[in-house]
Structures are given as structure tokens and as C-alpha cells.
C-alpha positions as CSV (number, residue, x, y, z in Angstrom):
1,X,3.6,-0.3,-127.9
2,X,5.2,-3.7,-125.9
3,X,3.0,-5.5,-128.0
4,X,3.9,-3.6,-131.4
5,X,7.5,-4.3,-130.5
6,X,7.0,-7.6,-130.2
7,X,5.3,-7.8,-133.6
8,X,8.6,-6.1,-135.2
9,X,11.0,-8.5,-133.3
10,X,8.7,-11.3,-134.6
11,X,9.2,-9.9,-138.3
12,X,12.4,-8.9,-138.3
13,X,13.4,-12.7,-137.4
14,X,11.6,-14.2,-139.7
15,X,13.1,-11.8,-142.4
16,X,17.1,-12.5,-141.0
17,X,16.1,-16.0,-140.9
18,X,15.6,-16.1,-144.5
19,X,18.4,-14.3,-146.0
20,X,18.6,-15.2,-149.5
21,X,15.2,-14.9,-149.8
22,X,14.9,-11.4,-148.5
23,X,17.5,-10.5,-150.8
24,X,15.5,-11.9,-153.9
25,X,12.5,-10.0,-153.0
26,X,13.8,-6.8,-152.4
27,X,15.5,-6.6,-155.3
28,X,12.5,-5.7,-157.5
29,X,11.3,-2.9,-154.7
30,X,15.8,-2.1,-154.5
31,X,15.4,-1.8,-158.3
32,X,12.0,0.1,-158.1
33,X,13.0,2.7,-155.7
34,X,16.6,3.1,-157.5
35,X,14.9,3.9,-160.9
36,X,11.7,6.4,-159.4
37,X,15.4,8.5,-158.0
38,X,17.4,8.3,-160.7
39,X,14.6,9.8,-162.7
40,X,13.3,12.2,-161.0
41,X,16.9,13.5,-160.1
42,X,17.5,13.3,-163.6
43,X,14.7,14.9,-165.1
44,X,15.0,17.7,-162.4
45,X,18.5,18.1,-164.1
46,X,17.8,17.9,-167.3
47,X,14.8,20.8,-166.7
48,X,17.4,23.0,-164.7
49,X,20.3,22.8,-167.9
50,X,17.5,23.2,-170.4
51,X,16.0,26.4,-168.5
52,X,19.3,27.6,-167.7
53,X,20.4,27.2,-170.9
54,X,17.3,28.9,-172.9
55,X,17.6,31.7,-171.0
56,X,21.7,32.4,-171.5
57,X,21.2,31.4,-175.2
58,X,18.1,33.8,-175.7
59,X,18.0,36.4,-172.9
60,X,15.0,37.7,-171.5
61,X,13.0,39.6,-174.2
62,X,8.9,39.6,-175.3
63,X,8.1,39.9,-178.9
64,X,5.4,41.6,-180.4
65,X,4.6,40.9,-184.7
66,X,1.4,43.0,-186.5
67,X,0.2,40.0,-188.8
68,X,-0.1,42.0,-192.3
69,X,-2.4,39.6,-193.9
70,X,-5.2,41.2,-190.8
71,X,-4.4,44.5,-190.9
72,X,-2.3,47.6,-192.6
73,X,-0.9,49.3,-189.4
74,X,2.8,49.0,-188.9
75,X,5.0,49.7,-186.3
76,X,7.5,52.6,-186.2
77,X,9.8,54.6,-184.0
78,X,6.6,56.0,-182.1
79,X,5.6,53.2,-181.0
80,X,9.2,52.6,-179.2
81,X,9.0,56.3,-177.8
82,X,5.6,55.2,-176.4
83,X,6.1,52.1,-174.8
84,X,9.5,53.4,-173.1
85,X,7.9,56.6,-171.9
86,X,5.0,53.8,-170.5
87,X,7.5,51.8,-169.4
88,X,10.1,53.6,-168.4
89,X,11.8,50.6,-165.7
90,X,12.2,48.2,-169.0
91,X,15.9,47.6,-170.2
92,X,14.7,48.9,-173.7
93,X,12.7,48.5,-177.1
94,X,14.0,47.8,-180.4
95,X,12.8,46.7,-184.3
96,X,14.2,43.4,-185.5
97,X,15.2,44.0,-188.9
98,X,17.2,40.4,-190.2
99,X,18.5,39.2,-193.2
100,X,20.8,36.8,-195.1
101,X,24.7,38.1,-196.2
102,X,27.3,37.8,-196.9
103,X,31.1,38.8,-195.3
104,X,34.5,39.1,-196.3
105,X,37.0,37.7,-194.1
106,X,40.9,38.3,-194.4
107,X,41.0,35.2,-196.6
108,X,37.8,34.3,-197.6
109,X,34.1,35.6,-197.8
110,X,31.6,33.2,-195.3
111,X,28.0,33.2,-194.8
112,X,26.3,35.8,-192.2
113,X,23.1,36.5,-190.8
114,X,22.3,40.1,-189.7
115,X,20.5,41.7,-187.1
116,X,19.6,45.3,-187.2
117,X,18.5,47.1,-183.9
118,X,18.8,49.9,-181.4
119,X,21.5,50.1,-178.6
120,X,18.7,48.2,-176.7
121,X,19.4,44.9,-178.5
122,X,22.4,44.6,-176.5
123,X,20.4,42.3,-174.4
124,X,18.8,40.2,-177.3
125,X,21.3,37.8,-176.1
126,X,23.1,37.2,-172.6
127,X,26.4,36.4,-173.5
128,X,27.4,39.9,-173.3
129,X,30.1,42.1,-174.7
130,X,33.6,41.2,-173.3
131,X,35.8,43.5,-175.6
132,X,35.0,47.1,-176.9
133,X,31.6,48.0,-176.2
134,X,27.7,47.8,-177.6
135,X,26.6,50.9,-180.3
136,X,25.5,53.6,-178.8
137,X,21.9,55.7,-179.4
138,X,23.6,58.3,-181.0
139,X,25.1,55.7,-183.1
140,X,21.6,54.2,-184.2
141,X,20.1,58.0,-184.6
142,X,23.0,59.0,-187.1
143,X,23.2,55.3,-189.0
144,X,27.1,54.7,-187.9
145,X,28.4,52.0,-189.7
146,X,29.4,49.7,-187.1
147,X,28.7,46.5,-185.8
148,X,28.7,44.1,-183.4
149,X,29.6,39.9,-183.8
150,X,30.6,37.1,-181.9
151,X,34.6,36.4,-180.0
152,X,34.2,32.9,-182.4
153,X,33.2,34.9,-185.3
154,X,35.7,37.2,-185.1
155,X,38.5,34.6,-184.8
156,X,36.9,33.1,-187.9
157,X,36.9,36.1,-190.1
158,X,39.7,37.9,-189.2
159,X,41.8,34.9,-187.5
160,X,42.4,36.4,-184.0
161,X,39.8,37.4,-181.7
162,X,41.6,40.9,-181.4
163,X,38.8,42.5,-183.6
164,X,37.6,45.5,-182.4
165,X,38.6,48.1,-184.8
166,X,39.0,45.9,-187.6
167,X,37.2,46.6,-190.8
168,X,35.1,44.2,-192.7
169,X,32.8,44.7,-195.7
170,X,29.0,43.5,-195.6
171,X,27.2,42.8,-199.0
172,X,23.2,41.8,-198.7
173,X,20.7,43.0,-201.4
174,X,23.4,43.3,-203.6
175,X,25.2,45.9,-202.2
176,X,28.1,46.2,-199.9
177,X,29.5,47.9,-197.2
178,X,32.4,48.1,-195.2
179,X,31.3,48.1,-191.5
180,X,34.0,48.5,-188.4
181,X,34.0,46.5,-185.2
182,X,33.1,48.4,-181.9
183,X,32.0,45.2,-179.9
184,X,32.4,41.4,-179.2
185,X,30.3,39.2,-177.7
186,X,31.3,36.1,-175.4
187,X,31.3,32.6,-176.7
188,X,27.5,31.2,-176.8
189,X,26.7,28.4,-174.4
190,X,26.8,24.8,-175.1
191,X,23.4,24.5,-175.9
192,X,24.3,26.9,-179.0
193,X,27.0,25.3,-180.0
194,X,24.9,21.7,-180.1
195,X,22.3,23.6,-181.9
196,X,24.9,24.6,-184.7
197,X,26.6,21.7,-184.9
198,X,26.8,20.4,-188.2
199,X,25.4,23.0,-189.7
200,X,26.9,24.8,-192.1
201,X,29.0,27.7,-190.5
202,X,27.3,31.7,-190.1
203,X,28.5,34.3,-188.4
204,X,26.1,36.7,-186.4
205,X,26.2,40.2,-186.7
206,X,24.1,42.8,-185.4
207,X,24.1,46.3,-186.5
208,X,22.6,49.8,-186.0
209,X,18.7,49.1,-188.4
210,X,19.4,53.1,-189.7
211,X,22.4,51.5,-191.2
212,X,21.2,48.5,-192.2
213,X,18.1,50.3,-193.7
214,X,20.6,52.6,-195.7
215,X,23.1,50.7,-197.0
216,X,20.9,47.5,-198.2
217,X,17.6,49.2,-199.1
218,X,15.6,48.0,-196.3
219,X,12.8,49.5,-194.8
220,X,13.2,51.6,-191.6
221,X,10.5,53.8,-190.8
222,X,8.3,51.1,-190.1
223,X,8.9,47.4,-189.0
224,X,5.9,44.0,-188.3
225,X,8.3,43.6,-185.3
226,X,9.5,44.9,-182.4
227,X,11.7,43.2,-179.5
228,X,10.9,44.2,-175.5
229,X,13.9,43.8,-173.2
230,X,13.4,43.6,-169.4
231,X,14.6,41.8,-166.1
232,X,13.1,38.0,-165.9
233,X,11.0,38.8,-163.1
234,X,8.9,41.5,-164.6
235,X,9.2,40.2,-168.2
236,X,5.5,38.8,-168.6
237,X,4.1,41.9,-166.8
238,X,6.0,44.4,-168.7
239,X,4.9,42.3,-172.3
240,X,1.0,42.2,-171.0
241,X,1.3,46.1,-170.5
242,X,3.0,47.1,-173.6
243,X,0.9,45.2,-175.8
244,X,-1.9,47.1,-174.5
245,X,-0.5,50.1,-175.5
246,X,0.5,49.2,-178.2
247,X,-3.0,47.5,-179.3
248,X,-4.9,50.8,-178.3
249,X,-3.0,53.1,-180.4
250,X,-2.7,51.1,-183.5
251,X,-7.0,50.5,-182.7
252,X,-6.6,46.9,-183.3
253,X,-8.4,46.0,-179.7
254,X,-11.0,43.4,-180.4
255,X,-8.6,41.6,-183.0
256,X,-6.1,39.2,-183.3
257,X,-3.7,41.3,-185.6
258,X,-0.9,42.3,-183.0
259,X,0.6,39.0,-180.9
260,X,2.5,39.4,-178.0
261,X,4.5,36.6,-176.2
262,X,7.8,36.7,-174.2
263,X,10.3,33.9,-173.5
264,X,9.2,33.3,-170.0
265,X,5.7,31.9,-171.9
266,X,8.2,29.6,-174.3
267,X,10.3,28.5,-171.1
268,X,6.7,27.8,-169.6
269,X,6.0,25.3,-172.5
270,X,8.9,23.9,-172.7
271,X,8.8,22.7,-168.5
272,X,5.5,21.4,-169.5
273,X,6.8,19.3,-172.2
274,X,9.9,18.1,-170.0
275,X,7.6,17.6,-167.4
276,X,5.7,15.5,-169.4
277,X,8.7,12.9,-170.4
278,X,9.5,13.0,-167.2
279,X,5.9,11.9,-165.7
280,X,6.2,9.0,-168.4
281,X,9.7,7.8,-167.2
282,X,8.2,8.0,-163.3
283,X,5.4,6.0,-164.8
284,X,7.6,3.0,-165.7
285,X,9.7,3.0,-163.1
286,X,6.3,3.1,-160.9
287,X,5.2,0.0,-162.9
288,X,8.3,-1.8,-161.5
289,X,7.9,-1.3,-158.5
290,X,4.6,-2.6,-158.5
291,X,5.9,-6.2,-160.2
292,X,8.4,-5.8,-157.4
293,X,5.4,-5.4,-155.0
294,X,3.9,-8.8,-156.6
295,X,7.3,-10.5,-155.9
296,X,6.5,-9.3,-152.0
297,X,2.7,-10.8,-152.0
298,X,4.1,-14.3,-153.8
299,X,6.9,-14.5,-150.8
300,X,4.2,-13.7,-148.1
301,X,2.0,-16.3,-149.6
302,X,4.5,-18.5,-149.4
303,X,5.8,-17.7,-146.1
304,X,2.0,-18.0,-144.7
305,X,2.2,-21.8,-146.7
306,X,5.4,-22.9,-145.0
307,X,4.2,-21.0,-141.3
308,X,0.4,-22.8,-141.3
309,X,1.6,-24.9,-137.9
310,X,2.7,-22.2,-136.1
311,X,-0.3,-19.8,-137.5
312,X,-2.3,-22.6,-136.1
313,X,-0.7,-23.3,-132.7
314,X,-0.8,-19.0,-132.0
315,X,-4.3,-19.2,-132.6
316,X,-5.1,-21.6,-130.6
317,X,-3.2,-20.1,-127.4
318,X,-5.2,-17.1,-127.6
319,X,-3.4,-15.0,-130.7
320,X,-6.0,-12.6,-131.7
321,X,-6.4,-12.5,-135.5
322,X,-5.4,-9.0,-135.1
323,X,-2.3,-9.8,-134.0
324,X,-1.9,-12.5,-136.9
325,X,-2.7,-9.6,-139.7
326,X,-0.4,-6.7,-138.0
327,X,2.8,-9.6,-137.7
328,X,2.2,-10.4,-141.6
329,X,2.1,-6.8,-142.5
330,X,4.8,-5.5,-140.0
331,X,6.8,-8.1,-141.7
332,X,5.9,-7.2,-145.9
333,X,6.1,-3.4,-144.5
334,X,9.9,-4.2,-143.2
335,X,10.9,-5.8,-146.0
336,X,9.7,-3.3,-148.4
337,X,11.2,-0.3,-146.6
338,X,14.4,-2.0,-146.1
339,X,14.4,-2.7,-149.9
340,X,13.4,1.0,-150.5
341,X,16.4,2.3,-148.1
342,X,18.7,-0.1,-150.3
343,X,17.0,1.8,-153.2
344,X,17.3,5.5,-152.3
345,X,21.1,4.9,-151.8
346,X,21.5,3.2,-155.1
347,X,19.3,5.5,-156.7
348,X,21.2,8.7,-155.3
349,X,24.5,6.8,-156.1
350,X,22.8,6.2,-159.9
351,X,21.9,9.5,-160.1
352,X,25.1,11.5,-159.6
353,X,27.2,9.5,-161.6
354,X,24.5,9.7,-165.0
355,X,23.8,13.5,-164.0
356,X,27.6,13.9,-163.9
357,X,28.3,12.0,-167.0
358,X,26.0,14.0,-169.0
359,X,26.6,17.7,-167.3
360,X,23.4,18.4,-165.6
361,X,22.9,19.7,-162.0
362,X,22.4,16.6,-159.0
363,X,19.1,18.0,-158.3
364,X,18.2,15.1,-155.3
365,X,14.8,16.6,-153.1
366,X,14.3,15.8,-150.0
367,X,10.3,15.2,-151.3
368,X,11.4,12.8,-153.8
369,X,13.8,10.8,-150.9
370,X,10.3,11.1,-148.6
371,X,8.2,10.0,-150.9
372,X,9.9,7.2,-152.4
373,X,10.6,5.5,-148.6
374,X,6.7,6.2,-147.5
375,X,6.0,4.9,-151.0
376,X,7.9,1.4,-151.1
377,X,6.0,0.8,-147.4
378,X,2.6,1.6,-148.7
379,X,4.1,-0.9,-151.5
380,X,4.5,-3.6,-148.9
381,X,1.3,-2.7,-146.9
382,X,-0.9,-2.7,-149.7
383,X,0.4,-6.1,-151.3
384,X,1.4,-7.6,-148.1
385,X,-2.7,-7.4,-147.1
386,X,-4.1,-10.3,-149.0
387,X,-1.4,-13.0,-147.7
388,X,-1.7,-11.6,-143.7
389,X,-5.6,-11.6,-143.8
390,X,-5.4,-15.3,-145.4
391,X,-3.0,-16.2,-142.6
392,X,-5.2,-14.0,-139.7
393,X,-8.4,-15.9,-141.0
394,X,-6.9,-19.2,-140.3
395,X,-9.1,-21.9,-138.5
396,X,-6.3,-23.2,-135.8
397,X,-7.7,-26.9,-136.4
398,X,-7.4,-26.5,-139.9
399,X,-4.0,-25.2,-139.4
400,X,-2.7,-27.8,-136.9
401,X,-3.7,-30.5,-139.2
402,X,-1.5,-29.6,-141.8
């Protein structure tokens, strides 16, 4: 250990000694470093406000469609009763029945889109109801005109957001109805609103399907749809076993006619993706640390150059070459981990104010802080090698004459 010591006094002189120098070559490991944490802090961020965001825009629901062109079963109100009876710990089943419409606002008529489904698609979205209350399952089984839309929509239509028990007349298919307010839903999250934006405007309303069925001639005893609602953590489970059900009484095992997915699979896809870009921007800012790891190799080449006496007149007093290599690579070690200390704290710095700029989460681990300080010495270690084992190789009389 005396002897290691030594070694770091040795390189930490020589590194003080050369100030302006030291600076030069740390800035490409500084700038390195600063990048690998900005990115992944970034990219964990980004992943967090996209998840986070999917899942308050969408809920947590599977969906299962019967591809007509493969087969001629359908599914109906049994199948609901079946799953549920299965399944009796899930929030709820429902058919998604959707179309285009239109609605009549206090001044004007605007576009709509409509969404007809049991008192289970309450949870089709997570921005739940924060005046009135959902439609009820006695509501569905008698075909209640009522409905359910949006605080936004509401303050669009009807110009406050004071709705429920309002009236407002539906017309899709050609035929219209006049449909009274029992619920609103919260504003949707940002994500939503970036979605629509630009777009021209539609208001969302969902609906009872009996009613939707009756009063625009859609079909209702049997749907290609159906929407399963359950906690996050069970979602994928509960999916797997209803569609296995589902699969064995329709008799379509051994075929590819009834799907099944649920949004934890998208979510799933989606990390990948993100993952992906963010694997590519770690990539770069890898490849500049590794140009800033050539900087370190031309400076320790140059250094060994400039120290050939001194190399020589060591060598000659009974320096082992050993002891030449470790004092060339203590010193590229020290200057790369200083340089990747300079780094993490610009790169943390970097990080909260982009992350904060753009909204996401400061998601800084302790991994990525680890790794990038153990990384920017293996940096200096590995490119420090070649100029300490040309200076440990040294002949001391070829040294001395220079």
C-alpha cells in the first residue's frame, strides 16, 4: 500500500503540475460522462411520463375481437355472464359498440364519437367521474337513455361544465335521440390533449349499448368485441384466462379466430421501443467518451515523450518496470475519474434542468452514477495502457541519451 501511495502522489503531481492540460483532456471524458447521465436520466423520464401517461389515458383493460373473415361465432351477453361468473375478482366485462355522430349543443351541433357499453365501462378510461355518477346495470338492462361525456365536452356543448341533468339530442344512422346527462368525467391528461391537438374538435360520449342498439339500429345481441376490465397487476393473467374460456366455448381452440391482448402487452412494446432510442442515444454518447479516451492516450504519449529522462534515470536506480506501468496508469486512471466526477455533476445538473423543462420525472439511479464513474476509469485504464507499457519498456540508456 506505501508503495501504491506513493504511485498516486507521483500522479497526482504530475497532473496539478499541468493544469491546463488536465483541463483539455478531461473535457472530452467531462463531456462523455455529462451526456451518458443526461440520457439515461432522460430516457428514464421520458419512459416513466409515457407509461404513466398510457395508462391514465387508457386505463387498464384486455380486449378480445372474433375475426369474422375466420369464423361465424359471435360474441353475446353469455359470454359476459361466463367470463364474470369465471372471473368473478375482475372489475367487469363489457361490448364495445362505437360509432360516428353527431350532437346538438345549446348553439350549435359538433361532431361526436360514441361508445356503447355496460356500467363496467366506467373504467375504459381512468379519468373518472367527478360529477353525477356512471349508468347503472339496471340502466343498461332497461336501455335508459342516458349518457355519460367529458367536464371539457360538456363546457363545449352546453357552455358550463354544470351538465348533469341537461338534455342533449344524439343523431347517428340517421336518427336521433335526445339523451340526458347522469355523469362527467375529469379532464383527460396531457398526453390526450397533445394527441388531439389540432385535430378537428369531437366530443366523447359513452352510453348504455341497449340504447345505443335501439335508438340507431345497431346490433346488440351479439358484438366481434368485448372489453375486460381489471386491476394492473392481474390484468395479463385475468386476459390469458378469459380467453380460454372464451376460446373453448365458441370451439375455436386450434385457431387463430379469437385474439386476445391487454394494454399491459402494448405498454410492454412500447418500453421496448423507448428502450430502444434510448440504447441508441447511450451509444453516441458512449462513442464520445471513447474520442475523449483517445484525447487521454495522445496526452499520456506525450507526457511519456516529454518524461523520457526521468523514465530513464528511475530505471536505472532500480525502478521496476512494474512500477513504471502502475505510475502511468494510476496517473490516466486519475485523470479520467476526476474528469468522470466533473461529469456526473454536470450531467445530473443537465439532467434536471432538460427533465424539468420538458415535464418528465428526474429519474437519476444510483447504477447509472456507479456505472458511469467505474466506466470513465476503465476509460483511462484501458487507453492509458499502450503509453505506460511504452514508457515501462524503456531501455534506461536509451532513455538517458535523449
Amino acid at each position: 500500500m506505501g508503495k501504491f501511495g506513493e504511485y498516486l502522489k507521483s500522479a497526482i503531481k504530475q497532473i496539478l503540475g499541468n493544469g491546463y492540460r488536465t483541463a483539455m483532456t478531461m473535457l472530452g471524458i467531462v463531456i462523455g460522462i455529462a451526456a451518458v447521465i443526461a440520457v439515461v436520466a432522460l430516457g428514464n423520464g421520458m419512459s416513466a411520463y409515457v407509461t404513466n401517461s398510457l395508462n391514465d389515458l387508457a386505463g387498464n383493460y384486455g380486449i378480445f375481437i372474433m375475426d369474422t373473415s375466420k369464423t361465424s361465432e359471435r360474441f353475446n351477453q353469455d359470454d359476459i355472464d361466463l367470463v364474470q361468473e369465471y372471473l368473478p375478482d375482475i372489475k367487469g366485462m363489457s361490448p364495445n359498440i362505437e360509432s360516428y355522430a353527431k350532437v346538438k349543443g345549446r348553439k350549435e351541433t359538433f361532431e361526436c364519437y360514441i361508445n356503447g357499453g355496460t356500467q363496467a365501462f366506467e373504467y375504459a378510461f381512468s379519468n373518472g367521474i367527478v360529477k353525477g355518477s356512471y349508468f347503472t346495470s339496471q340502466q343498461v338492462e332497461t336501455g335508459s337513455r342516458v349518457c355519460v361525456m367529458l367536464l371539457d365536452d360538456a363546457k363545449k356543448i352546453f357552455g358550463t361544465e354544470d351538465a348533469v341533468g341537461r338534455e342533449v339530442d344524439i343523431t347517428a344512422n340517421g336518427k336521433t335521440a335526445t339523451y340526458t346527462v347522469v355523469g362527467l368525467r375529469d379532464h383527460m391528461n396531457d398526453m390526450y390533449q397533445f394527441i388531439m391537438e389540432g385535430q378537428d374538435y369531437f366530443a366523447q360520449i359513452e352510453v348504455p349499448y341497449t340504447a345505443m342498439g335501439a335508438d340507431f339500429d345497431m346490433k346488440t345481441d351479439e358484438f366481434t368485441q368485448l372489453i375486460l376490465f381489471d386491476d394492473q397487476s392481474t390484468l395479463d393473467e385475468s386476459v390469458t384466462k378469459a380467453k380460454e374460456i372464451l376460446t373453448n366455448k365458441h370451439g375455436l381452440r386450434g385457431t387463430t379466430a379469437l385474439s386476445g391482448y391487454s394494454m399491459a402487452d402494448f405498454s410492454d412494446q412500447l418500453d421496448k421501443i423507448l428502450g430502444y432510442a434510448q440504447d441508441f442515444l447511450l451509444l453516441v454518447s458512449v462513442i464520445s467518451l471513447i474520442v475523449g479516451g483517445i484525447g487521454v492516450m495522445n496526452i499520456m504519449l506525450v507526457s511519456v515523450t516529454e518524461r523520457t529522462r526521468e523514465i530513464g534515470i528511475r530505471k536505472s536506480i532500480g525502478a521496476s518496470t512494474g512500477a513504471i506501468l502502475t505510475q502511468f496508469l494510476a496517473e490516466s486512471a486519475i485523470l479520467t475519474l476526476l474528469g468522470g466526477i466533473v461529469g456526473i455533476i454536470l450531467g445530473i445538473i443537465l439532467a434536471v434542468v432538460i427533465c424539468s423543462a420538458i415535464g418528465f420525472d428526474v429519474i437519476i439511479t444510483p447504477t447509472s452514477v456507479l456505472g458511469a464513474a467505474l466506466f470513465s476509469i476503465l476509460i483511462g485504464l484501458f487507453f492509458g495502457i499502450y503509453p505506460a507499457r511504452k514508457a515501462a519498456l524503456m531501455k534506461p540508456i536509451d532513455a538517458l541519451r535523449l
